[in-house]
C-alpha positions in Angstrom: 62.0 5.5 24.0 64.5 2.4 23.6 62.1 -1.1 23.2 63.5 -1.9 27.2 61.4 0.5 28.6 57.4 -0.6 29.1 54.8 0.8 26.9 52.9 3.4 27.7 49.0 3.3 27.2 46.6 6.5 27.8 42.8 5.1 28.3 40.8 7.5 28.0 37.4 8.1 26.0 37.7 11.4 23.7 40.1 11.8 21.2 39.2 15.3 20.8 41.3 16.2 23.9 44.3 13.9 23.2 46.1 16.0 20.9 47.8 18.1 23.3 49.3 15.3 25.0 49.8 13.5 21.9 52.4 16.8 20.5 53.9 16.5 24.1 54.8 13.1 23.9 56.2 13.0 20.3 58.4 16.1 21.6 59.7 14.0 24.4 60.3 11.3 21.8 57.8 8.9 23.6 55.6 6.4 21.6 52.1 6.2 23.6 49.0 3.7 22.6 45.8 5.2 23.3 43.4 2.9 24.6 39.8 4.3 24.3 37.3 2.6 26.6 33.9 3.4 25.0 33.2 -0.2 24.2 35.2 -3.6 23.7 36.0 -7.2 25.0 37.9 -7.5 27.8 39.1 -11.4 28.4 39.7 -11.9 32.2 41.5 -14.9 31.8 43.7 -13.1 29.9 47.1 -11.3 31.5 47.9 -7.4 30.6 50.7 -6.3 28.7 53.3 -5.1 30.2 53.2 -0.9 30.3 52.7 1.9 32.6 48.7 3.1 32.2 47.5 6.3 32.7 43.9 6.9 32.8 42.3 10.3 32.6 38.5 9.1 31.6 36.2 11.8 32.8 33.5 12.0 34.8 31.6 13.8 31.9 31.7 10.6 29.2 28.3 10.5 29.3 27.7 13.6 27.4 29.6 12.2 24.4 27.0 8.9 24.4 29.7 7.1 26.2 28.2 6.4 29.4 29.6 2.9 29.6 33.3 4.2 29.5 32.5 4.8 33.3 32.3 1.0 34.1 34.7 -0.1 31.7 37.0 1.6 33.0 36.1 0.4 36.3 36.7 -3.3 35.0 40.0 -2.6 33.2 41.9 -0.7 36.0 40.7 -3.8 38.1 42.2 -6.0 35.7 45.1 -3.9 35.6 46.3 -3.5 39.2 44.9 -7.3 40.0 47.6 -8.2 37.1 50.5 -5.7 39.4 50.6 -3.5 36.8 51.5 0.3 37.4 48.8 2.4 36.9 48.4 6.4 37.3 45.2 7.8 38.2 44.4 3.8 38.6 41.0 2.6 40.1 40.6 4.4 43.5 41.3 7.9 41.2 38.8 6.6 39.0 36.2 7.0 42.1 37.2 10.1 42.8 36.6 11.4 39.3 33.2 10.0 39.2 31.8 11.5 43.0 32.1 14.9 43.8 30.5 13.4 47.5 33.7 11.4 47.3 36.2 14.3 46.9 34.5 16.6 49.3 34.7 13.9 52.1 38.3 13.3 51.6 39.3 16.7 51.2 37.6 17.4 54.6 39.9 14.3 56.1 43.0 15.9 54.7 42.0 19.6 56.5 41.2 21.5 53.8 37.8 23.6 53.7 35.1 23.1 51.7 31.6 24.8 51.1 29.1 23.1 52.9 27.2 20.4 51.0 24.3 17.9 51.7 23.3 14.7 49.1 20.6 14.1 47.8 19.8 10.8 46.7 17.0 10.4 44.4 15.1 13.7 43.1 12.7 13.5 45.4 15.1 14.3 48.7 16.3 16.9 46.8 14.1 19.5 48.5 14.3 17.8 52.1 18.3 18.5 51.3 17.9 22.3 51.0 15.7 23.0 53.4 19.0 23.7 56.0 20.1 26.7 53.6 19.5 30.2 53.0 18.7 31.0 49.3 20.6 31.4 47.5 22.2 28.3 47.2 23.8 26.2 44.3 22.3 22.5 43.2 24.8 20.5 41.1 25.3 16.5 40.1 27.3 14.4 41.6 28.9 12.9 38.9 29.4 15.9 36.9 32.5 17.7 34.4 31.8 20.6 32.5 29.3 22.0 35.2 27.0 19.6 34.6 23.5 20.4 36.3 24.8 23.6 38.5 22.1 26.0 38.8 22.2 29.1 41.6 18.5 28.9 43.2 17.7 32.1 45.1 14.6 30.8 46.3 13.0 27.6 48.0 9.9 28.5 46.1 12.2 28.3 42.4 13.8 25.0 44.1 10.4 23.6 44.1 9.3 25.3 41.0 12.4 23.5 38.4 12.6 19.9 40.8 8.8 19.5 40.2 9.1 20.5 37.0 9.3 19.4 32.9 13.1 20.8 32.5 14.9 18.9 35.6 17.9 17.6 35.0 18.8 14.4 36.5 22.4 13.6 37.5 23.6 10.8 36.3 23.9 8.9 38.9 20.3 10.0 40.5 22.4 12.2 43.0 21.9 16.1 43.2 24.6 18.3 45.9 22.8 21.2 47.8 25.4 23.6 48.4 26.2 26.7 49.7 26.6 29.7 47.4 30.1 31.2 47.9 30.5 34.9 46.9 33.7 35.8 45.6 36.3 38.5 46.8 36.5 38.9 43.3 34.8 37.5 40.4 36.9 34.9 39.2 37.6 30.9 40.5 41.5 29.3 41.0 42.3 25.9 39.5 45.9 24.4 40.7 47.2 22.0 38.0 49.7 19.6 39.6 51.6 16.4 38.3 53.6 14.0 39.9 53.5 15.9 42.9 55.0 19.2 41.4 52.4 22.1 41.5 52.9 23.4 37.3 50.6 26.9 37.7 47.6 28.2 38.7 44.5 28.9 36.1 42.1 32.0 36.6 38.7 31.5 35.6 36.8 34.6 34.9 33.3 33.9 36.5 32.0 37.0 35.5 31.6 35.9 31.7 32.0 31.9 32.5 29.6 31.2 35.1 29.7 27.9 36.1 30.5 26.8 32.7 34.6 25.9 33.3 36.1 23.7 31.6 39.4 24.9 30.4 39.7 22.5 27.8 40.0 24.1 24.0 36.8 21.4 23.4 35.0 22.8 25.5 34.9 26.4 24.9 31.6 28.1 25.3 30.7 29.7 21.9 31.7 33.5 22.6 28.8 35.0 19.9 25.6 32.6 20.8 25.9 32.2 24.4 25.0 34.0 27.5 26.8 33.5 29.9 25.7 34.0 33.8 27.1 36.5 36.4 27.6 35.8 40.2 24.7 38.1 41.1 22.3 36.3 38.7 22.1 38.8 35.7 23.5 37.2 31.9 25.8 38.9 29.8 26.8 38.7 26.5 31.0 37.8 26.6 33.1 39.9 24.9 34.4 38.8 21.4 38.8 38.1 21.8 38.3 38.6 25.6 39.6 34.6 27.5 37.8 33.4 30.2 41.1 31.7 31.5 44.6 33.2 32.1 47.6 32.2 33.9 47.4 33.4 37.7 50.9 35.0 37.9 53.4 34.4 40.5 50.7 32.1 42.5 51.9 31.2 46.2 50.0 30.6 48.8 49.8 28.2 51.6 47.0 26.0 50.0 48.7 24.5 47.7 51.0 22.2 50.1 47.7 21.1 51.3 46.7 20.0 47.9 50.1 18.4 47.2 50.0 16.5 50.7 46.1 15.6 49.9 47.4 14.2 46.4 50.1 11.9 48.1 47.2 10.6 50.5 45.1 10.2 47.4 47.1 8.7 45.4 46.2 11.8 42.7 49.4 11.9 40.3 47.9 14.2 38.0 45.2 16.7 38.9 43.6 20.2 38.9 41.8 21.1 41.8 39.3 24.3 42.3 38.9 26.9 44.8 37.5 30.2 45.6 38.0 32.7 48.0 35.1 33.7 49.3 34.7 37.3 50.5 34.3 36.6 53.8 38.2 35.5 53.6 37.8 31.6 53.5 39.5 30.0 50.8 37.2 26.7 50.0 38.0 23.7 47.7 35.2 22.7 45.5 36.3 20.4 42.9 39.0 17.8 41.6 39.4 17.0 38.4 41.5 14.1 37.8 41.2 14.5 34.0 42.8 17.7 33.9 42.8 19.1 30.4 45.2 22.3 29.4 43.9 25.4 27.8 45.8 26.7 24.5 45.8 30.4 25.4 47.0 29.8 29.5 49.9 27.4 27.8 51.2 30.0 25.7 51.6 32.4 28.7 52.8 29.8 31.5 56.1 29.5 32.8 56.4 25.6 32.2 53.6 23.7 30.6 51.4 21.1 32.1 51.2 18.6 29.3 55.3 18.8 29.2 55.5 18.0 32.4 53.2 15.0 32.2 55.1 13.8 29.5 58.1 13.9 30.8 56.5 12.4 34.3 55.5 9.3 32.6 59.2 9.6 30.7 60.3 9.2 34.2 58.3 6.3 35.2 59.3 4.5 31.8 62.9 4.7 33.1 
């Protein structure tokens, strides 16, 4: 990268999932500073450097005892755009990553389906919420990453039972989504990863060993000797040792994923992964957006083109 071309700067909050991007980048022979917000000074009568910054702070800092990332991040991307500069994944991304109310709504603006969800605003609502559904039904937070706080409830009476009782998990933000429970055709969830408006591949996510538990990221790996893991019928299992609960969807084409490439333009989403099921019942229904996106080792070996490549290379072109 000549010294004409601005700086980059990655803000984020957990170096644990930078090196990936940080192997990327040095192949592409880009210099990036990293910029962690966890904690610091920021001078608002002070003017930016110069730079392109791309933020991918999660929704899930919290869990790593970084809960104010959330806010500072909030106060630099301010600073940021206030100042003109360029910013991917800036401050109305930032939102979206932090409400899973927020990306519902505007994924129901842009026409795409979604399960049918009702907020709950304070733990005490949270049973009002579910008295529209059928058990079984799904409670998650708001504010969530790493499926944070999703339970399956197959009964009002358990509803009441784990709400009322000692082992309730608040969200973070003190809001809890009632939602409907979506069987699959087949046991497994769809995550699109798309950057700079390119769709890169699609993920499968083997439900029947993952449960709700994810997170494609390497850091995040569910321990595959210690930890049950929880079947779409209710039932745990134990996984199976070598088996990967995530694999590259081959040859992926389907009409959804314009929608998600028009609903990132109207977004302002420049790099994403976005989650979906299709339900036995033949809907296909958007659940989640991640605007962190995070890329698994064993589905980069195997894809046709990798995702943190392409970022690079994105960013490259923005530089230029």
């Amino acid at each position: 990268m000549s010294s004409s071309q601005p700086t980059i700067y990655a803000l984020h909050e957990n170096p644990e999932w930078f090196p990936p991007f940080a192997r990327a980048f040095e192949a592409e022979g880009m210099h990036v500073k990293e910029w962690l917000l966890t904690d610091g000074v920021l001078d608002l009568d002070s003017v930016p450097p110069e730079g392109i910054f791309w933020s991918r702070i999660s929704a899930s800092a919290h869990t790593r005892d970084h809960g104010m990332s959330k806010d500072y991040a909030r106060a630099v991307l301010a600073w940021l755009e206030a100042h003109g500069r360029r910013t991917v994944n800036g401050r109305r991304v930032l939102e979206l990553e932090m409400s899973k109310v927020e990306q519902l709504v505007a994924l129901k603006a842009s026409g795409i389906d979604t399960p049918r969800t009702v907020a709950a605003v304070g733990r005490s609502q949270i049973l009002d919420a579910a008295r529209g559904f059928t058990a079984p039904f799904i409670i998650k937070h708001n504010q969530g990453g790493k499926g944070l706080g999703v339970r399956k409830i197959d009964s009002h009476e358990e509803l009441a039972e784990y709400v009322n009782g000692p082992d309730f998990e608040q969200s973070q933000d003190g809001i809890t989504l009632v939602q409907e429970y979506i069987r699959a055709a087949e046991p497994f969830i769809t995550r699109a990863e798309i950057v700079g408006g390119e769709f890169i591949y699609a993920v499968k996510a083997d439900t029947a060993r993952g449960g709700f538990q994810l997170c494609p990221a390497d850091a995040c790996a569910i321990d595959p000797i210690t930890r049950e893991l929880i079947m779409p019928h209710g039932a745990t299992i134990a996984p199976v040792a070598g088996q990967q609960l995530f694999s590259v969807r081959d040859d992926f084409d389907h009409s959804i994923i314009e929608k998600y490439l028009e609903f990132g333009r109207r977004a302002g989403l420049e790099v994403f992964g976005i989650e979906f099921i299709e339900a036995e019942d033949g809907r296909v229904l958007t659940y989640d957006v991640n605007t962190n996106t995070n890329y698994n080792a064993v589905v980069e070996a195997e894809a046709p083109r990798s995702a943190p490549q392409a970022l690079a290379r994105y960013l490259k072109g923005l530089a230029a």
